[in-house]
N, C-alpha and C positions, 0 to 999 in steps of 0.2 A: 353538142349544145354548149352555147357561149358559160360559162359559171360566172359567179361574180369576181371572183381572180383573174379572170381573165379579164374584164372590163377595167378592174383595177391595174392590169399589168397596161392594157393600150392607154389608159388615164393615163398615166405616171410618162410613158410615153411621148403622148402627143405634148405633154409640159415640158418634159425636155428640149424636143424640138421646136419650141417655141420660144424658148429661152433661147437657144443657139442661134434663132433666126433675131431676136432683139437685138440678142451683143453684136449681131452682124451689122444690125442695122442702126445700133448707136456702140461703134467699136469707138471714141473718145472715152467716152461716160466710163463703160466697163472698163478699157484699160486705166483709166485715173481713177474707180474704183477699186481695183484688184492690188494698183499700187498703194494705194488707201489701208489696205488689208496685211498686204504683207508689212508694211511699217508697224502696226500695232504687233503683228508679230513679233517682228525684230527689237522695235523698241522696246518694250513691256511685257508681252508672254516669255518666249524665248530667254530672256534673264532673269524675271520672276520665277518661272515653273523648272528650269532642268536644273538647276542645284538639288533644290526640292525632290525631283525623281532620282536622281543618281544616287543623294545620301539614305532615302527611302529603300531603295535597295539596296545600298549598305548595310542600314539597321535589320533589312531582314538576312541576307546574309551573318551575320555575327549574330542574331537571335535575341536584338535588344529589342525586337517586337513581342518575341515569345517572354522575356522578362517581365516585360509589366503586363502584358496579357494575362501572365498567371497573378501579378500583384494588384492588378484594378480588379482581376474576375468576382468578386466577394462583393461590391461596388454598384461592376456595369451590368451584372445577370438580374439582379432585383427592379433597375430604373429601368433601362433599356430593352431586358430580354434579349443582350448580346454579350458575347464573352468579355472578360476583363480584354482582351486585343482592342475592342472599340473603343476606351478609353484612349490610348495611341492614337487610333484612326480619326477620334474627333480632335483631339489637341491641334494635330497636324493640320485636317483644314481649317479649321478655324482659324490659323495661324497660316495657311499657306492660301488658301482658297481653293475655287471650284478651278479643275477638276481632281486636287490632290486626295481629298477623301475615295469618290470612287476608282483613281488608280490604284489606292491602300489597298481597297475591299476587293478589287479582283484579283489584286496580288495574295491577297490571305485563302479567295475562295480558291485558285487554283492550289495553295499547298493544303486543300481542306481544314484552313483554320474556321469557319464561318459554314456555315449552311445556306440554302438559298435565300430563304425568310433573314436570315441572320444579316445576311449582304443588304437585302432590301434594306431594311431597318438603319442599318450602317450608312447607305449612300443615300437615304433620304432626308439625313438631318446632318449631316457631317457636310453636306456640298452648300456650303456658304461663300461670301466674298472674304478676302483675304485684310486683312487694317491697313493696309498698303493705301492699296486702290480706294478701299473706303474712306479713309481720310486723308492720303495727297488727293488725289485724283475728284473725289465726289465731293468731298467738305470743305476744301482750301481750294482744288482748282478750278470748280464748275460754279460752286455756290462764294467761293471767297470770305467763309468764314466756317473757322478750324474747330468753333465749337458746337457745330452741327453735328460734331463725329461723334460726342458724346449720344447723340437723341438717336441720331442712325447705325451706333451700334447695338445700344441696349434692345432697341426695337428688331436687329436684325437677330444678332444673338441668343435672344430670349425668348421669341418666337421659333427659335430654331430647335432650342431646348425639348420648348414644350413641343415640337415636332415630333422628337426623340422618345418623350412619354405616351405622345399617341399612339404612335408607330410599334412600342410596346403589344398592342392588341392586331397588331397585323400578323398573320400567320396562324401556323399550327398548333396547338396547347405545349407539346414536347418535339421540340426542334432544337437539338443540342450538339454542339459542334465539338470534336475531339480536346480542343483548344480549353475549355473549362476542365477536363478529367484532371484529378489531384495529380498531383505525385507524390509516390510516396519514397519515402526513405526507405534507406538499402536495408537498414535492418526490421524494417514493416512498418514503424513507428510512424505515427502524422508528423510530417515535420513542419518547420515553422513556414509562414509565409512566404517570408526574403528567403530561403532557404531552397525552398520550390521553386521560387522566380530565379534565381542563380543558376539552379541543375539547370532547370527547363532552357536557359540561356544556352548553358555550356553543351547539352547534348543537342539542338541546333545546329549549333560551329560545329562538332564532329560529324553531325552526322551533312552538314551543305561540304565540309570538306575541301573547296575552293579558296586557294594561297589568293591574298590580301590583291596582290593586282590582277591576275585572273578575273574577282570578282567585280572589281575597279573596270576594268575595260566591257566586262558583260554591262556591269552596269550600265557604265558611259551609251553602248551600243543602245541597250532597251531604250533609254530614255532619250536620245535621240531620235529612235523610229517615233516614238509617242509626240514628240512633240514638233515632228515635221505633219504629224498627222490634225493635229490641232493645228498650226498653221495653216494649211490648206485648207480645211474647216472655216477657219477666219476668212479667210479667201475671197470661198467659195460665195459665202452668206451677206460678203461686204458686195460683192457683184449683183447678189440678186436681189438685197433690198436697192443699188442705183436701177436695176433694172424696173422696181416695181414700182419708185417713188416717180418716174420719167412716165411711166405707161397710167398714171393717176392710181393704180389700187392702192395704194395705202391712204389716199385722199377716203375711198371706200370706206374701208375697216375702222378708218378716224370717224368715220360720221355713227357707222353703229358704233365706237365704243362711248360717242359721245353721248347719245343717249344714253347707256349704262350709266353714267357719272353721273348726267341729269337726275336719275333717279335713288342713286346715291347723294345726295345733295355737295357732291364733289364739281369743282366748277369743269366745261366739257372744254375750257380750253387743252386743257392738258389731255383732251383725248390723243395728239398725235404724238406726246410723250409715250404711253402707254403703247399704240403702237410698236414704236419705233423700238421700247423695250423688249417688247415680245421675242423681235428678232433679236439684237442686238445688247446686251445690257449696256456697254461705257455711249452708246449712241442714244438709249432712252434717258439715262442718268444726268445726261447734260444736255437733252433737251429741255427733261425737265425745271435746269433752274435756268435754263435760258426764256420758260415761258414768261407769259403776258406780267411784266412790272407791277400792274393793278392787283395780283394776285395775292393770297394769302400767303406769307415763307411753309405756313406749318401743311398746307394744300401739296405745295411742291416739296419737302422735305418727305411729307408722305408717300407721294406718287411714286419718289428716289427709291423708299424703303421697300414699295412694292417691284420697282424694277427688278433692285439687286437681289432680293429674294424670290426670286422668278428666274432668273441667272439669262432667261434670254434662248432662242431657240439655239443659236449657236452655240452653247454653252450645253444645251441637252445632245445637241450631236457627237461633241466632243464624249459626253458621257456614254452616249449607246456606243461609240467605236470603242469603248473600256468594255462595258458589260458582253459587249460578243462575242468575247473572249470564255464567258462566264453562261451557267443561265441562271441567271437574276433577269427580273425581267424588267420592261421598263415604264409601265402603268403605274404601278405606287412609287416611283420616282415622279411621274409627273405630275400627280395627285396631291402628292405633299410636296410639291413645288408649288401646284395653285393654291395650298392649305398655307404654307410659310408664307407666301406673298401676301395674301388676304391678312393674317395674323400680325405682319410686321408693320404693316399699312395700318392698322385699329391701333396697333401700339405705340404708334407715333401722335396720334390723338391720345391715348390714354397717359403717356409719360410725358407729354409737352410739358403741361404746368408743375408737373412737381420736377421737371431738371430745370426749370429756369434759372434757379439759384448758382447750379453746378454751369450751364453756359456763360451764367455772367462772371464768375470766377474768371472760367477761363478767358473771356475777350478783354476782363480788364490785366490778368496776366501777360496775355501773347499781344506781342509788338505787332503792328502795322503791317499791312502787304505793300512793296516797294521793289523796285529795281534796288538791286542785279535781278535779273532772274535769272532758274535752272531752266533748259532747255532739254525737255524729257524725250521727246519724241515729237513725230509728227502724225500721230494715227489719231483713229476717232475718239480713242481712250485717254488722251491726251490733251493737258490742260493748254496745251501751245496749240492746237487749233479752232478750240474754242477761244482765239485772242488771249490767252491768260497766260500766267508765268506763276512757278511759288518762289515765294522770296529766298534767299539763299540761308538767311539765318529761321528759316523755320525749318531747316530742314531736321537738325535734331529733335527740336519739338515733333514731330511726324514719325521718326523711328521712334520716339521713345516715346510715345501713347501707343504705338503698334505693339512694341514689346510690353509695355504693360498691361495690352488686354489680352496678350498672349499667355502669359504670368498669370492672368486673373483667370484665365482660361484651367491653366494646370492648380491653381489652389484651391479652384470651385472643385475640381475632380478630386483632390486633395484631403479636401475638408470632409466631403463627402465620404469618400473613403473609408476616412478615418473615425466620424461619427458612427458610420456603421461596423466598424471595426470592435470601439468601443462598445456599441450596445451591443453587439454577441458576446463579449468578455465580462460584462454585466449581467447577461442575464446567463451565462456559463456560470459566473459565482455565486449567485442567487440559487442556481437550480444544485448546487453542492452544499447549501446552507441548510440544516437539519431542521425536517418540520418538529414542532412539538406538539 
């Protein structure tokens, strides 16, 4: 007797072969899509993400993950319900983008730094867009104005946050990962915090044991495979949305989500944004400011926020060939990807009117968009085939709001830290204050 796996196994099937028989039957389309795909590779993944993976595996090699893991854990166990490690784990993507947090977390669950729930919770609010892409790419090259990146990142950012506090109640009451156990000092004594985070670094190195280039070339190797695998990924997804845009269903999918919006009082042009997001995120991001002129900016600044905090199905693929490796599973990844999407979309209505002030600053500071232009790439992520260029003198303005929401990134972990550092050393010397 047929089971339902079994129908599921001929579904998935006959999809296949029906795909192969399309690109047969529109082999132009597919091959100027595929070469579509591999460009955003080459131009834009490929030099954003393997720095990023190689030194990542550096840091845990040398055990500078296990160093602040022990110096945030006091920190990230109370907000998050994840070791002081998540503290690293979130800085990084925040800072690097999606898919650098979930490569962190399967890298920490394979040395059993994290548990499974710990993983979840980790790759659920840590997989963001990187400031890069956020504001070259989506503020200055789709929408042509840089102080968009302000509204789209507090909105992405701080919906991502509050991800992280949800995601706190996901899991088992005592789910605790070797990674929080103290250390103690040789002679039994609690030792100090940096003190801890120093050992815990140094027994790491002795115990990975792997000479500086050894680790260097393992590295090089891993994050190579990783990110030939994300490339083909890219590919893959660039093929079968020409595939599907040609055969009319995404014409489909635009009509029901355009009801959705209708009934959100969102206007349904931008249904085929949203679409197009689903799959793709740098392909919904610059539909959406390419939509209908008549529109509201704050409609389509919204739609942007719901894309990139959505990251896009190709973006989740990338993610489940991480988690495979792991078992974390991949339902509350994409749960609080439809939760951040929705959350950063509200926040873009909620924080329009009070950043007005801070966008107008910045448009009467930053100079004009003008030739010269850079010429970045030619992929879909890419402000040169949406027609556009960034000017050559904004390019520092661009790294240096990147780096300072990076920076803002490690001070909020920072401050926090430290506040709560304080209030245990307060209420340590209260509780040693003799009653009368």
């Amino acid at each position: 007797m047929l089971t339902l796996r079994h129908w599921f196994t001929a579904g998935i099937a006959a999809i296949l072969v029906l795909l192969i028989g399309l690109m047969m039957y529109y082999p132009s389309d597919a091959w100027r899509a595929a070469l579509q795909g591999l460009s955003i590779w080459w131009d834009i993944l490929f030099p954003a993400l393997f720095p990023f993976f190689v030194i990542s595996e550096l840091m845990l090699g040398f055990g500078i993950v296990h160093f602040f893991g022990t110096l945030l854990d006091p920190m990230m166990r109370p907000l998050f319900r994840v070791p002081g490690i998540g503290g690293f784990v979130m800085a990084m993507g925040f800072a690097s983008g999606y898919p650098v947090g979930a490569r962190l977390t399967s890298q920490l669950w394979e040395q059993k730094l994290v548990t499974r729930d710990e993983g979840e919770r980790l790759v659920a609010f840590t997989t963001t867009s990187d400031p890069i892409f956020l504001i070259g790419a989506v503020s200055v090259g789709f929408f042509h104005d840089v102080s968009l990146a302000v509204i789209l990142a507090a909105a992405h950012y701080s919906s991502a946050f509050v991800i992280g506090l949800l995601m706190r109640f996901h899991g088992k009451k005592l789910s605790y990962s070797s990674a929080s156990t103290p250390v103690s000092s040789p002679n039994g004594s609690r030792a100090s915090l940096l003190r801890r985070a120093l050992q815990a670094m140094h027994e790491t190195r002795l115990q990975d044991g792997r000479t500086f280039w050894i680790m260097l070339q393992e590295a090089v190797q891993a994050s190579l495979r990783l990110v030939m695998v994300i490339g083909g990924l890219v590919v893959f997804f660039c093929v079968i949305l020409e595939i599907m845009s040609i055969t009319h269903l995404m014409s489909s999918l635009s009509e029901i989500t355009a009801s959705i919006l209708r009934w959100a009082s969102i206007p349904p042009e931008l249904a085929q944004s949203i679409v197009n997001g689903i799959f793709e995120v740098t392909l919904g991001a610059r539909s959406s400011s390419n939509a209908g002129m008549h529109l509201l900016l704050i409609h389509k600044v919204a739609i942007a926020a719901f894309i990139l905090s959505w990251g896009g199905i190709c973006v989740h693929a990338q993610i489940v060939s991480l988690l495979n490796r792991t078992n974390l599973r991949y339902w509350p990844f994409v749960v609080s990807r439809a939760l951040h999407a929705v959350l950063a979309l509200l926040f873009v209505y909620l924080l329009w009117t009070p950043l007005q002030p801070v966008r107008t600053a910045i448009m009467d500071a930053s100079p004009t968009f003008g030739l010269p232009i850079v010429r970045t790439g030619a992929g879909a992520g890419t402000a040169i085939e949406a027609g556009h260029g960034i000017g050559i003198h904004m390019l520092p303005l661009l790294y240096t709001s990147a780096l300072a929401l990076s920076v803002a990134v490690l001070l909020v972990i920072a401050g926090l830290f430290t506040s709560y550092s304080l209030g245990k050393l307060l209420q340590r010397v209260f509780s040693q204050v003799p009653r009368t």
